[in-house]
C-alpha positions as CSV (number, residue, x, y, z in Angstrom):
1,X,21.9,12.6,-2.1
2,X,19.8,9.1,-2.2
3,X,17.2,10.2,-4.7
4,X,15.1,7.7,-5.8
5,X,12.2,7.7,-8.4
6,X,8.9,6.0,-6.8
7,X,5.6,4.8,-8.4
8,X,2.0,3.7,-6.6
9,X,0.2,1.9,-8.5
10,X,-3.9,2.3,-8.1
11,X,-5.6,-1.1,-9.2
12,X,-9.0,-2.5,-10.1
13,X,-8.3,-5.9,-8.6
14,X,-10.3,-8.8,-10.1
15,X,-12.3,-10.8,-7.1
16,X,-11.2,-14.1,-6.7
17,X,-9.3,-14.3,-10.1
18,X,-5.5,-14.8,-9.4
19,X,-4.4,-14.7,-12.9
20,X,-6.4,-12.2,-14.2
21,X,-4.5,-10.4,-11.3
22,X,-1.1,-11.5,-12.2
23,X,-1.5,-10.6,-15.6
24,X,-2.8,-7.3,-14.6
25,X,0.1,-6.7,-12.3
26,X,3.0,-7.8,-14.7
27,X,1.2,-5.5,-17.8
28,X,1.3,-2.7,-14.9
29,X,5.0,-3.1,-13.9
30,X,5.9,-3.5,-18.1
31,X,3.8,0.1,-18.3
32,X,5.2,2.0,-15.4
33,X,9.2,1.3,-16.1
34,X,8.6,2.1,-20.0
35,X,7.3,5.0,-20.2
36,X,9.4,6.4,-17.2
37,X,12.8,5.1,-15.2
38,X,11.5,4.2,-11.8
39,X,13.4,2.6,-8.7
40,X,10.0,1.1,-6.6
41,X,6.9,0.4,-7.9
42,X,4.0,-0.7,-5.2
43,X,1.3,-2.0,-5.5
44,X,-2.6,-2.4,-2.9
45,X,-2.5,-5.3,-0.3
46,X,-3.8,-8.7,-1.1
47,X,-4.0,-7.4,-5.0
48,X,-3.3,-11.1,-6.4
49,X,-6.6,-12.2,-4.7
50,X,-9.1,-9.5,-3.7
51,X,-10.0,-9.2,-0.1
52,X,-13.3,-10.8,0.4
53,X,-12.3,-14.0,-0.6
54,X,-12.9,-15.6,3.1
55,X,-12.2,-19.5,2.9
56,X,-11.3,-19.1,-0.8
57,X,-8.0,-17.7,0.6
58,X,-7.3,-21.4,1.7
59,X,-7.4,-22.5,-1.9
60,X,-5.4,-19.2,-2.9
61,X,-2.8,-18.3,-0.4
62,X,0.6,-19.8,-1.5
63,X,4.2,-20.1,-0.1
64,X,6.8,-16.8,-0.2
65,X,8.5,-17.3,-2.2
66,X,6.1,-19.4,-4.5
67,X,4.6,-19.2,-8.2
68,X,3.2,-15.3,-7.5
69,X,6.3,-14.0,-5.9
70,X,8.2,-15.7,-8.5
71,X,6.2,-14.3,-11.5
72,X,6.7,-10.8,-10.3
73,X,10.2,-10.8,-9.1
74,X,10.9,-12.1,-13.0
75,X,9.1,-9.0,-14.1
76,X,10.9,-6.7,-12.0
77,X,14.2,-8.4,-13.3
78,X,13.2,-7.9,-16.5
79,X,12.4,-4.2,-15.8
80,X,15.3,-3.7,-13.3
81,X,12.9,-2.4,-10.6
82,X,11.7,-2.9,-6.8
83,X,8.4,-4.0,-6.7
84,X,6.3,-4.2,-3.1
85,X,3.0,-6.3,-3.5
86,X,0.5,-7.7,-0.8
87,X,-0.4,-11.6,-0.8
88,X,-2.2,-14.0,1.1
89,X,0.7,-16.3,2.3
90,X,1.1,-20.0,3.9
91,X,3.5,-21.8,5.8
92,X,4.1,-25.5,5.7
93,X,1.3,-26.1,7.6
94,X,-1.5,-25.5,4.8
95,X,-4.1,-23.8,7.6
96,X,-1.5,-21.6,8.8
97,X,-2.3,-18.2,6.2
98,X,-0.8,-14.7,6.5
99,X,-1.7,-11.2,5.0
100,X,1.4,-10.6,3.8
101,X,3.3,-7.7,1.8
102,X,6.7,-8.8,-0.5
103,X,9.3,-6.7,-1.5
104,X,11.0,-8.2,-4.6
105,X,14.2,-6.5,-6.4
106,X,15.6,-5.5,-9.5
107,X,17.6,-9.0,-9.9
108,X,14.7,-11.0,-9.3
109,X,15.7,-11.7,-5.7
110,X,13.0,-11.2,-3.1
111,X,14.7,-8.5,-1.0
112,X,11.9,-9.1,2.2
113,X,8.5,-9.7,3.4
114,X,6.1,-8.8,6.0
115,X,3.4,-10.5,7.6
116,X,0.2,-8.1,8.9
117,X,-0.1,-7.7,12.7
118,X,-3.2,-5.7,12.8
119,X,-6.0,-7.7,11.1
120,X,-9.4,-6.0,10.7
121,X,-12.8,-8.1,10.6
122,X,-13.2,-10.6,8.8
123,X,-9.8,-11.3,8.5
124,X,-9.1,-12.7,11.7
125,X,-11.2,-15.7,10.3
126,X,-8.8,-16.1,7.2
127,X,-5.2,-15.4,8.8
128,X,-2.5,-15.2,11.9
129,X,-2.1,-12.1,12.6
130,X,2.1,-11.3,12.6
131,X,4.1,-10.2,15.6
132,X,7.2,-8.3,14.2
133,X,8.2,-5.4,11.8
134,X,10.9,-6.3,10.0
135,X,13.2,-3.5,8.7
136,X,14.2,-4.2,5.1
137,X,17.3,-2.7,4.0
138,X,17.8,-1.9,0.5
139,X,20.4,-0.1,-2.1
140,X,18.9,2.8,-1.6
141,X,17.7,3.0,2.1
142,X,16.3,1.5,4.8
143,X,12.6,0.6,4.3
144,X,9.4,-0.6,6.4
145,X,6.1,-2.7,5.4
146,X,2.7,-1.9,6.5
147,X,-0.6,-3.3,5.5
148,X,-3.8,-1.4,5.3
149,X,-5.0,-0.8,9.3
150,X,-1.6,-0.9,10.4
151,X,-1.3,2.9,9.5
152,X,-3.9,3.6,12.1
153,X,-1.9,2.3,14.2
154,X,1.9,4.9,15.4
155,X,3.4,2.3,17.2
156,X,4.1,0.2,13.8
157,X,5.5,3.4,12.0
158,X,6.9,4.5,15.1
159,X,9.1,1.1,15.7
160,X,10.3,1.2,12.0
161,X,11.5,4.6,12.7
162,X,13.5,4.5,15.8
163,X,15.0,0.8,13.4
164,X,16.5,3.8,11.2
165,X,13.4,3.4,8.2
166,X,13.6,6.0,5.5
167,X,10.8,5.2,3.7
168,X,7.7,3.2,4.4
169,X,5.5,1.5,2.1
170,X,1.9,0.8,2.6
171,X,-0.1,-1.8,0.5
172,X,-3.7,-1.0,1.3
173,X,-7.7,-2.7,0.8
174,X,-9.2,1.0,2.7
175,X,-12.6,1.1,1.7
176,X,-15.3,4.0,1.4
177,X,-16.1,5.9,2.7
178,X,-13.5,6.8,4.6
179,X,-11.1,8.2,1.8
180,X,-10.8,11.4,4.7
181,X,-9.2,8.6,7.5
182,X,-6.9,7.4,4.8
183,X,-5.1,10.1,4.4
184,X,-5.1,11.5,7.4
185,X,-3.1,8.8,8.4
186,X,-0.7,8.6,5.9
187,X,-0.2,12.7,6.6
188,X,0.2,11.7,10.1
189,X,2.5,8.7,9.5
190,X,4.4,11.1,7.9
191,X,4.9,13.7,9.8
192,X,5.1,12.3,13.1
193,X,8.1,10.5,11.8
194,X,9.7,12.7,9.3
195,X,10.2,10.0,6.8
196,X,8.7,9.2,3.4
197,X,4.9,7.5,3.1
198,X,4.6,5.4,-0.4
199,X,0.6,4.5,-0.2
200,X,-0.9,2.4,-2.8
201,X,-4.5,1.3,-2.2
202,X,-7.0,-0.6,-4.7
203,X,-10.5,0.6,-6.3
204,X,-13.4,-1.6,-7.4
205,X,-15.4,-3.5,-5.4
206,X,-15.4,-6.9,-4.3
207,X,-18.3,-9.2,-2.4
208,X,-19.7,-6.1,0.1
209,X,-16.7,-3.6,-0.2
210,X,-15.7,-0.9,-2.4
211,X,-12.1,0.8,-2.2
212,X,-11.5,4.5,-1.9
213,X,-8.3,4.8,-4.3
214,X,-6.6,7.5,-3.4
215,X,-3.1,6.2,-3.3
216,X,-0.4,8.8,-2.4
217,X,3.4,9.8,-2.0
218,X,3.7,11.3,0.9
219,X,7.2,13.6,1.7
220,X,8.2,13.8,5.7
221,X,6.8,17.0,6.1
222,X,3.4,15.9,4.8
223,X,4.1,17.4,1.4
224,X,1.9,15.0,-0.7
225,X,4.7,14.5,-4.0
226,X,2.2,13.1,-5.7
227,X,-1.4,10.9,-5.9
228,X,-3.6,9.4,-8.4
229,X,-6.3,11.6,-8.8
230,X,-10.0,11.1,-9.0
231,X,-11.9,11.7,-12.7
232,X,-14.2,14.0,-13.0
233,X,-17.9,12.2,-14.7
234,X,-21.3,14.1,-15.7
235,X,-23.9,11.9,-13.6
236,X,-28.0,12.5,-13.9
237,X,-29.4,13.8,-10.8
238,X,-30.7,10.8,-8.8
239,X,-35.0,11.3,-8.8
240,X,-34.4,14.0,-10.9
241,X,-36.7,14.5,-14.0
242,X,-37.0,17.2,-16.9
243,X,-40.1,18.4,-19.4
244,X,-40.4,16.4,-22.9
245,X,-37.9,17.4,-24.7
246,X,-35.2,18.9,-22.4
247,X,-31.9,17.2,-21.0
248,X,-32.3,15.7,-17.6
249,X,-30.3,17.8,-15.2
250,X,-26.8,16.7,-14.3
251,X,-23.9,17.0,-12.0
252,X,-20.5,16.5,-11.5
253,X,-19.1,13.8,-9.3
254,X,-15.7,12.0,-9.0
255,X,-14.9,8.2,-9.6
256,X,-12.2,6.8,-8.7
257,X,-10.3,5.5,-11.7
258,X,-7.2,2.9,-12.3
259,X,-3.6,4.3,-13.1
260,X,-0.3,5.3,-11.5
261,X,1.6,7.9,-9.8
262,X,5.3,8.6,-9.7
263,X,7.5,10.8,-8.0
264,X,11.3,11.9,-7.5
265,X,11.9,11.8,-3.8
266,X,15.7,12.3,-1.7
267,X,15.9,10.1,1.4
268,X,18.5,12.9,2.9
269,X,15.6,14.9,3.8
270,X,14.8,12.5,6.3
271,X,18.1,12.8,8.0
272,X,17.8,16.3,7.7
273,X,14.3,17.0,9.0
274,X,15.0,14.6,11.9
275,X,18.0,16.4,12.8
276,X,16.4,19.7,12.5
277,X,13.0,18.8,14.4
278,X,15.0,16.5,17.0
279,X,11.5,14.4,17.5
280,X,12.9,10.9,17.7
281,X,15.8,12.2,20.4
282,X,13.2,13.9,22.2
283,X,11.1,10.9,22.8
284,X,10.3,9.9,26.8
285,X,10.2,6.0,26.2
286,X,9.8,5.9,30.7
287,X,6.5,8.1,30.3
288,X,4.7,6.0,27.4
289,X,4.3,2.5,30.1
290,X,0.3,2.5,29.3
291,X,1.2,2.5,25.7
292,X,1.9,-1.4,25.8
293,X,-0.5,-2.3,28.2
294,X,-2.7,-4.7,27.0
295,X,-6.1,-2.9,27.0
């Protein structure tokens, strides 16, 4: 067996505040791996940063590895964990920036890293998009990076599955309202591919976007293993009113909220579901020709 203990962790990231970030991170990793043994912890994409931050990213992108990468990978040393994060990154050449995801390990070495090929918006004005999907291999399996629209997308889940990818981790900025597309996704991800889904996305809200939460581990049968749940509030009823004297009427709504969610998971069940289901082997790569046709 290759079990494994996993944690997602659901943050409030701080707009344009790096060390408020950082600090927020480290406290997080300090919390998770004390009060329970974990193996992985991950955390949303760009969560050092924020997402809106435009041509502040310029100012706050920095090499990997740099001062960020280096801060966390001491905290997983100190904690003897994994930790997956997302950054804005930069080469040598100071314009050249990257929406990038790290994967740092339990002896402070980073372990690998991932730049994003599918960039949404806005944020083909801030970064390169990547080109390649580099599969990571680790002590306890083989594992794949994604960053937030890549999981619309099979063909990157798809390529780090036929590379022999366990377990794929997803650092997300998914915004609302579309908490319903998220997880679809990730239940399709899943399945399609019969290997693990490890989902964290952010909450909060940052220039023109809030974040649907909602982060998830996700077994390769679609079996959700666990999520961080929305809280249940008591809000007044917008335009509502009540006589003098009387409570105005109420109802219940949820909000997302910050916190973490951990689960045991065995990367056999891969192999075994993939042997059993016989999806990959029964792939017809000679019928699929419009599938890389530029559109």
């Amino acid at each position: 067996m290759r079990e494994l203990t996993v944690a997602v962790v659901q943050l409030a990231v701080k707009f344009n505040d790096v060390e408020a970030n950082l600090m927020a991170i480290s406290e997080w990793i300090r919390r998770v791996a004390t009060e329970q043994k974990v193996d992985l912890i991950v955390f949303p994409e760009l969560c050092t940063t924020g997402y809106e931050c435009g041509v502040r990213f310029v100012d706050f992108a920095q090499r990997v590895p740099g001062p960020s990468t280096n801060l966390i990978a001491q905290r997983a040393s100190d904690f003897g964990v994994h930790v997956a994060f997302g950054i804005a990154a930069k080469e040598k050449v100071e314009s050249v920036l990257y929406n990038a995801a790290v994967l740092v390990g339990p002896d402070g070495d980073m372990v690998g890293d991932y730049r994003k090929v599918h960039l949404k918006g806005e944020e083909r004005m801030a970064f390169r998009a990547g080109f390649k999907f580099p599969l990571i291999e680790t002590d306890f399996g083989n594992v794949g990076l994604m960053l937030g629209w890549d999981v619309a997308f099979p063909e990157v889940a798809r390529t780090y599955a036929l590379d022999g990818a366990d377990l794929l981790i997803a650092c997300a900025n998914w915004e609302k309202p579309n908490e319903q597309e998220w997880r679809t996704y990730l239940m399709a991800r899943a399945f399609e591919n019969t290997c693990f889904v490890v989902a964290a996305n952010r909450i909060g809200t940052d220039a023109t976007l809030s974040f649907c939460g909602q982060s998830l581990i996700v077994g390769p049968r679609g079996k959700v293993y666990a999520e961080v749940e929305n809280e249940k509030i008591e809000v007044p009823i917008p335009g509502a009113s009540a006589p003098s004297g009387m409570p105005v009427p109420t109802t219940v709504v949820e909000q997302e909220v910050e916190g973490y969610a951990v689960a045991r998971i065995d990367l056999d069940e891969v192999r075994r579901h993939r042997e059993e289901l016989q999806i990959l082997q029964a792939r017809q790569p000679s019928a699929y020709r419009s599938i890389v046709k530029q559109y």
